[in-house]
C-alpha positions as CSV (number, residue, x, y, z in Angstrom):
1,X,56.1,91.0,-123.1
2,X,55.2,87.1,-123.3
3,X,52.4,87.8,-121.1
4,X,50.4,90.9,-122.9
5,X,50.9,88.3,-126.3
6,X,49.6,85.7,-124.3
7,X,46.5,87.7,-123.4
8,X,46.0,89.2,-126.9
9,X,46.2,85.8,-128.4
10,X,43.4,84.3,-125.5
11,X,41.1,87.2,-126.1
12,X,41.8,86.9,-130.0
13,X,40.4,83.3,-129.3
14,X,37.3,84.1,-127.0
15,X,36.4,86.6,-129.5
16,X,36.6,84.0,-132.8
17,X,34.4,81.8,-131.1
18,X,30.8,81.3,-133.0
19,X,28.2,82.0,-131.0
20,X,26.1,78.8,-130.0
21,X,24.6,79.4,-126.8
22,X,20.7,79.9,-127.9
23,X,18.5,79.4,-125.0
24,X,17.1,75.9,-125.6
25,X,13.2,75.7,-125.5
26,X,10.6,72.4,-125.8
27,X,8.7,73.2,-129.2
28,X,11.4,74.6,-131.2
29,X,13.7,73.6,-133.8
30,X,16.6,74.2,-133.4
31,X,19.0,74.6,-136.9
32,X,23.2,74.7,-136.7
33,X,24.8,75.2,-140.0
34,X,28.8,74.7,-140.0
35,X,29.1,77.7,-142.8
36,X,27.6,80.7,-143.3
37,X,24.5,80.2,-146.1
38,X,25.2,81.1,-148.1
39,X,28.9,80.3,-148.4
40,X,31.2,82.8,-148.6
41,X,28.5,85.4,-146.9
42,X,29.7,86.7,-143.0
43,X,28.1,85.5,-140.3
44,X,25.2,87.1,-138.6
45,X,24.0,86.6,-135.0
46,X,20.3,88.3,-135.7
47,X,18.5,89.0,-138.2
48,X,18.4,92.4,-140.1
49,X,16.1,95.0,-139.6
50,X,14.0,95.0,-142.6
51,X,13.4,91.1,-142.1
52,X,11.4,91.4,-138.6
53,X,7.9,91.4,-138.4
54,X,4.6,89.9,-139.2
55,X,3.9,88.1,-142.3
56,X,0.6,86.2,-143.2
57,X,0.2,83.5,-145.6
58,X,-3.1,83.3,-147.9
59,X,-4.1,80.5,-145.2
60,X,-3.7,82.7,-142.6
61,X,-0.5,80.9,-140.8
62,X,1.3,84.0,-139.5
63,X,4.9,83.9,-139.1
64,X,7.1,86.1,-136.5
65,X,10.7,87.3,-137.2
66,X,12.1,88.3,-134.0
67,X,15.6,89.2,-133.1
68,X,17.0,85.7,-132.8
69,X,14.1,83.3,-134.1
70,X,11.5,82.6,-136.6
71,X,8.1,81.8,-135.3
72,X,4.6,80.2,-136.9
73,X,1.5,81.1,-135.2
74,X,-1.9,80.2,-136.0
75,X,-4.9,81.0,-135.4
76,X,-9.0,79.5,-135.7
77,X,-12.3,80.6,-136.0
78,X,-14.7,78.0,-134.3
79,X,-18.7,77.7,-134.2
80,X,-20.2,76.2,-131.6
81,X,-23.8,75.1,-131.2
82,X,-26.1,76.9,-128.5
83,X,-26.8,73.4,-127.3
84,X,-22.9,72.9,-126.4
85,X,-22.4,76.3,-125.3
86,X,-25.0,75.5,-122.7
87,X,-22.7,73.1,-121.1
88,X,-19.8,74.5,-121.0
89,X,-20.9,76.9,-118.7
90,X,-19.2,76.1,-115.7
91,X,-16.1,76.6,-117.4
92,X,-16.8,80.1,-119.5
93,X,-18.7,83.1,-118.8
94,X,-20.7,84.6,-121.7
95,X,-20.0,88.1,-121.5
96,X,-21.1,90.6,-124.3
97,X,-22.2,87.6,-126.6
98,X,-18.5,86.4,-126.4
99,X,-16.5,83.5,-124.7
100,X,-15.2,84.5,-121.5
101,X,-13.1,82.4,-119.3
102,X,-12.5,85.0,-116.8
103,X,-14.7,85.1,-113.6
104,X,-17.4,88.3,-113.5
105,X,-19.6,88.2,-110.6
């Protein structure tokens, strides 16, 4: 009898436990809060449904919901002169009128 309360009660404990073992990477940021936010709300460990997706800003920053993380993507529209284009052929392939930097022989 001691025994099955003593395992109830352990996996009663492992169970309780918040989750905090997000995989670590370089860029990110990572944010811990001690309570819920907002208080009184249950904790989630993703984020709903209806929040994933794309978004886009009038700037055009784009930012990913994904299951477990929020991220901000950018992206640029560049011009370059025929004049520099000319010397960066080693490096890119003009293929179609486009920027290549794959290898076509």
């Amino acid at each position: 009898m001691k025994k099955s309360i003593l395992i109830v009660a352990a996996i009663l404990l492992i169970i309780s436990c918040k989750k905090a073992d997000a995989a670590a990477c370089e860029e990110c940021v990572i944010l811990y809060f001690e309570t819920p936010q907002p208080i009184n709300d249950s904790e989630l460990n993703s984020f709903p449904n209806k929040f994933k997706g794309l978004y886009m800003n009038s700037d055009s920053t784009f930012i990913r919901i994904e299951e477990d993380r929020i991220l901000e993507e950018y992206s640029w529209k560049l011009k370059i002169h025929k004049l520099t284009l000319d010397s960066t052929k080693t490096e890119y392939n003009i293929v179609n009128g486009k920027l290549n930097k794959k290898r076509y022989e």
